[in-house]
N, C-alpha and C positions, 0 to 999 in steps of 0.2 A: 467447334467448341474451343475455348480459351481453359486451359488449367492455370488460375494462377493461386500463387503459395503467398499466404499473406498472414505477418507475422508483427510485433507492438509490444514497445515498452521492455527491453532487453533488460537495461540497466544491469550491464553485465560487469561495473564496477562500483556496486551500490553495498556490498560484500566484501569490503576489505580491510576487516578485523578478524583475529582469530587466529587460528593456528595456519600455517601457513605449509604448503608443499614442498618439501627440501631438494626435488628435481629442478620446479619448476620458478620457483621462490614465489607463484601466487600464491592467494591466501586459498584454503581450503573451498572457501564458500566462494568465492569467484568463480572457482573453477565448476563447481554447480552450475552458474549459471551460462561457463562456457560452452560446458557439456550440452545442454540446453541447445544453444545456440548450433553447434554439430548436428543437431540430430535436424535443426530444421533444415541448414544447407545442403546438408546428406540428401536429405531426402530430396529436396529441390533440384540436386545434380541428377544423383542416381534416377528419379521420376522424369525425369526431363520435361518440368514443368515449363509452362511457357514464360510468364515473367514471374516476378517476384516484389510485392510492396511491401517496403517495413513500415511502420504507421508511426513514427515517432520513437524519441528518448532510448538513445542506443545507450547512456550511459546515467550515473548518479546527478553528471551536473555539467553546463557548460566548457569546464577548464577541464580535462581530463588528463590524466600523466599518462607519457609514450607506452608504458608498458603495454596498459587497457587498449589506447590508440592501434599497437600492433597486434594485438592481439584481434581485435575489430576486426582491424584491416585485412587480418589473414582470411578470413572469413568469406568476406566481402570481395575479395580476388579471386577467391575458388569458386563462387557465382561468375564473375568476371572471365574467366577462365572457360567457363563452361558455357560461353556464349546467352547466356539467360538476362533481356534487359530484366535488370533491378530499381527498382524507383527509392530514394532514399526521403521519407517525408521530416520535414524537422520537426520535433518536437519542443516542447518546452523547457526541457532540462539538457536540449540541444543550444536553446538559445540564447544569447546574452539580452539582456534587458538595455542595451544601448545600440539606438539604432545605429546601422552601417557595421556593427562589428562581424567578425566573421563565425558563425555557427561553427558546430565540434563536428560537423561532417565534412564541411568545407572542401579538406583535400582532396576527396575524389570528384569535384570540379576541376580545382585547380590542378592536378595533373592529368582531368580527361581519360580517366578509365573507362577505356572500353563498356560497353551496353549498361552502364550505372551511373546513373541521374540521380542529383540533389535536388531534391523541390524545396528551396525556400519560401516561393511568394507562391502566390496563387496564381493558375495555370492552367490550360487548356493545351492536351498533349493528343497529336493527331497520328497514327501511324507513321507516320514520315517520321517522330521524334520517338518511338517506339521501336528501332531497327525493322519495321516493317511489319510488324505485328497488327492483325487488324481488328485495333482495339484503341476505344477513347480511353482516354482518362483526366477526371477534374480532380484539380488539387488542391486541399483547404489543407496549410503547415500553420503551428500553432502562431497565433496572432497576438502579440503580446500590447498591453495596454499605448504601452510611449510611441509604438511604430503604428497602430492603429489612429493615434490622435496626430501623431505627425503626416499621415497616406491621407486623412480626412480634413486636414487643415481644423481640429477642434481643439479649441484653448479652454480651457479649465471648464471643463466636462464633468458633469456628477457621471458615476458609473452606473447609472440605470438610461443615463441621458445617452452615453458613451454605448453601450449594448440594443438601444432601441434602433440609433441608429445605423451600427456593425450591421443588426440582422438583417435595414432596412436594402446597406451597400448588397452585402451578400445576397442578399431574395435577389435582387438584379443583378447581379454577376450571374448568379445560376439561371437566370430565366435567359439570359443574352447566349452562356455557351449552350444550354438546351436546344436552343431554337438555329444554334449553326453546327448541330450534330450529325450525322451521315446517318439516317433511319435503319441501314442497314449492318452496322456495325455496333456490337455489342457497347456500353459506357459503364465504367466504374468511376463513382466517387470514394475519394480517397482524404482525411481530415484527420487532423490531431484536436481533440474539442472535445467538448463535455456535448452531449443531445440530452435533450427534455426527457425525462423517462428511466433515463439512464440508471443502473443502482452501484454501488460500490461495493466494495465487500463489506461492508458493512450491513447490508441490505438500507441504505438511505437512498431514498431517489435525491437525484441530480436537481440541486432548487441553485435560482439565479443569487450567483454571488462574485468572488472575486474571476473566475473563471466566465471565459462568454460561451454562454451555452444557446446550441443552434438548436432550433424549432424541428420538431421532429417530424412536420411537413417536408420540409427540408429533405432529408433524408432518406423520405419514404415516396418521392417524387416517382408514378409508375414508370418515366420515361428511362429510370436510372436500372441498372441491371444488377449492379453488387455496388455495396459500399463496406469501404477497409476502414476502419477507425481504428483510432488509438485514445491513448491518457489515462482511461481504466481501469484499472490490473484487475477484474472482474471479467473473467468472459460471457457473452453474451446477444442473443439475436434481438435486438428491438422489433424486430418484422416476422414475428418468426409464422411460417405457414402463409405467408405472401410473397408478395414481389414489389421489391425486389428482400432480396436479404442487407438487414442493417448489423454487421458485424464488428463488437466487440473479442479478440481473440485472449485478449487478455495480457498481463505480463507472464515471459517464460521459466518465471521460477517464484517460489511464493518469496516476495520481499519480506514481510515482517511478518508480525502475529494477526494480525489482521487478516490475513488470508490463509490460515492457517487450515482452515476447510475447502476450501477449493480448490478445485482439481485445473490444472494447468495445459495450455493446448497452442496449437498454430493450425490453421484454416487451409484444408484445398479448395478452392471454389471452380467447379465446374460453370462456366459463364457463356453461354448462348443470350441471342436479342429477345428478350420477352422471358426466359426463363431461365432460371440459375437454381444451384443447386450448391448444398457447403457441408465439408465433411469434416467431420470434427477429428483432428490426430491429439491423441493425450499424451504430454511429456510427462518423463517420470522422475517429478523433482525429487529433492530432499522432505523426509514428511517433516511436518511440526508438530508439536504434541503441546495444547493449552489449557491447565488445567486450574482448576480455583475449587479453594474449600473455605467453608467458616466454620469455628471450630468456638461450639457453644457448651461444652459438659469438659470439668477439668480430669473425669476417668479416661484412662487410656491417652492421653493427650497425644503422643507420639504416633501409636497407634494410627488414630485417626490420620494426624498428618501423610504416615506414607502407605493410606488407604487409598490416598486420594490417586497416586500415581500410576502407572502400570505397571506390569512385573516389568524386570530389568531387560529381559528379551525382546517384550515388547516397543522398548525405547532405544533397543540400539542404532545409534547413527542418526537418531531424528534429531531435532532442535526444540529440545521439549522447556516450558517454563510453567512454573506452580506460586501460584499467588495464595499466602496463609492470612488469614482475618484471625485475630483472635484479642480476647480481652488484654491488657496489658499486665494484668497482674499475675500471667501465665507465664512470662518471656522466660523464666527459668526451666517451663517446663518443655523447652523447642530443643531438642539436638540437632543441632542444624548440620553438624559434621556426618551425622549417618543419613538423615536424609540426602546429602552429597553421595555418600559413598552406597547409598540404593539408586541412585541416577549416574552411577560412574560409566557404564555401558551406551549413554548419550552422545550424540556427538558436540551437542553444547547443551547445556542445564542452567537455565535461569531461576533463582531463585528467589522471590517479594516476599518477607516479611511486613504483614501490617499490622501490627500489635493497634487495638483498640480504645481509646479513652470513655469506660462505661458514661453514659449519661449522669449527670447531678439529679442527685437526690429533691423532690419536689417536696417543699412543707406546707403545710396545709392553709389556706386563705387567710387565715383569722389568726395567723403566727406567722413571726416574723426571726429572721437570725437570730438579732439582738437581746432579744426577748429570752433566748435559751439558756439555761446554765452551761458552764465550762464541760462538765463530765457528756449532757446535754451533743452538745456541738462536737466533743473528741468522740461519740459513742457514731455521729455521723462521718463521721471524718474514716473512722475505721472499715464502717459499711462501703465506701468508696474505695480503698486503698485497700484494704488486706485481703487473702487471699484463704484462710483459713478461720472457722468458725471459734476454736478452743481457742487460737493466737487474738484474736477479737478479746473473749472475756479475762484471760491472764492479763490484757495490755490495761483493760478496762480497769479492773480491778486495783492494780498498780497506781496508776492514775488516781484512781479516787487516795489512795492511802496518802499520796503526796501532795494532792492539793485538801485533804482532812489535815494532815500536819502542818502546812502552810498557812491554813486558816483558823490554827489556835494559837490562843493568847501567848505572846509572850511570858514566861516564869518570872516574878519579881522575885528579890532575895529580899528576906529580914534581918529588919538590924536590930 
């Protein structure tokens, strides 16, 4: 049996705003997702798993600053160190968009660290390339449009033209390394890509677009034993209660609010020929707390707003934000400074103001603006803007006296 630790979408410098650690000079929320990253390697050492694939996007973006780079890298050596091959797959946010440039993992090629391999292209890795581990592995790294059109000789390709044919290369890469696999040795397929089926945190299935998304035949191919994917920050088994297992592990820390409910994890997969097995380890990120209120009755206004929150206890250290709806003829009644200081116990507090513009008054078919008198149009005018029923008939009232004086005769003098 093969233990391997498979792990996706770090983006362990996607987090570098905010208050910042005065040990370390990273920012607080990096260091989340560093933590994060410790607990996988830990475990990876301390278990003495056998390998280890990361499925893509170590970081926020192709250019990365040394900082992030060493801090990676520290990581990545104590795998190294601990004799465990590591598979590093590129990702998208590993890649630069011009072909031949060099990916943001790069280095550990170029210096040939020990038992960790860069998978750029696509790959069929045999024990021999595996320090002796008897274990396939196929490598699908994110395939980006310019280097796809440039590998397939296609000049100005519609991108449904461009994906029909992708899937068509691909279905035959995969059936060519299937059919020169050793029946006796387990195979993992390993891919940075969207698959058919797939959901996000959003709960949206995966529909073809700017991303090439593989056929979830594909994937679900019985000769395969475990598949690593990445791209997803949603964790997730497309196979789940078959074989082989199609595993999304997810990103290891929630990036945005988006993900604000899901729980966060990295994959042991138990891996024998014909059956496998995946154990879910849950990391224990930073929570998010995402809340929304609309605020329809102008009693209690305040109230209401930090009804919506949790107590102060309950939000300590999370990264909580509250989106307010309300009419605009309220904004006087928001204290936004104590709402603040009811979320001061956060570890960050976001806070949307959407002040309301009510709908326009509808007049009736057979009437027209024009048609209205002045007192007429100022009496609707108030019904839209003001905010108070008595400040409605004083302005009313007012109104009429000034334009009643405006509309009599001038006084002639006698002579």
């Amino acid at each position: 049996m093969i233990r391997l630790l498979h792990f996706a979408d770090a983006h362990i410098d996607i987090a570098a705003h905010g208050r910042h650690d005065p040990a370390s000079g990273l920012p607080l929320r990096a260091l989340d997702f560093l933590k994060a990253l410790d607990t996988i390697v830990d475990a990876a050492v301390d278990e003495k798993v056998d390998a280890v694939i990361f499925a893509g996007d170590a970081y926020k973006n192709r250019t990365p600053v040394p900082t992030f780079q060493r801090e990676w890298g520290k990581r990545i050596v104590r795998l190294s160190a601990a004799g465990i091959p590591t598979l590093l797959l590129v990702g998208n946010h590993d890649l630069s968009p011009a072909v031949g440039r060099a990916n943001a993992l790069q280095e550990f090629d170029t210096l040939q660290v020990p038992y960790v391999r860069v998978l750029g292209k696509p790959c069929f890795l045999k024990p021999e390339d595996l320090n002796g581990l008897p274990l396939q592995v196929l490598a699908l790294p994110w395939l980006s449009r310019p280097s796809l059109m440039a590998a397939l000789a296609l000049r100005d390709a519609t991108l449904l033209d461009l994906h029909e044919e992708v899937e068509s290369r691909l279905s035959e890469l995969m059936r060519g390394w299937l059919e020169k696999i050793d029946p006796t040795l387990p195979v993992v397929l390993t891919a940075h890509a969207s698959v058919q089926g797939a959901l996000y945190g959003t709960e949206r299935s995966v529909m073809l677009g700017n991303d090439l998304v593989l056929p979830g035949s594909l994937v679900r191919d019985p000769r395969l034993d475990y598949v690593a994917l990445g791209h997803i920050h949603k964790s997730q088994n497309l196979n789940e209660n078959s074989h082989p297992p199609v595993v999304y592990p997810g990103s290891i820390e929630r990036v945005d609010f988006g993900e604000a409910d899901d729980d966060k994890f990295y994959v042991i997969a138990h891996i024998e020929r014909g059956s496998s097995r995946v154990e879910w380890r849950r990391l224990q990120g930073r929570r998010f707390i995402d809340r929304a209120v609309r605020i329809e009755e102008e009693k209690d206004f305040q109230k209401q707003v930090l009804a919506a929150l949790p107590s102060p206890s309950d939000m300590a250290d999370a990264v909580v934000r509250l989106v307010v709806e309300y009419p605009r003829r309220w904004e006087d009644l928001l204290d936004e400074v104590a709402v603040r200081r009811h979320a001061e116990s956060a570890f960050e507090f976001h806070f949307i103001r959407r002040p309301q513009m009510e709908a326009r008054l509808r007049l009736p078919e057979d009437q027209n603006f024009g048609s209205l008198s002045a007192l007429e149009k100022l009496d609707i005018y108030w019904k839209i803007i003001s905010s108070k029923g008595e400040d409605d008939q004083a302005l009313q009232k007012l109104a009429a006296e000034i334009i009643a004086a405006a509309e009599q005769p001038p006084e002639t003098s006698e002579t």
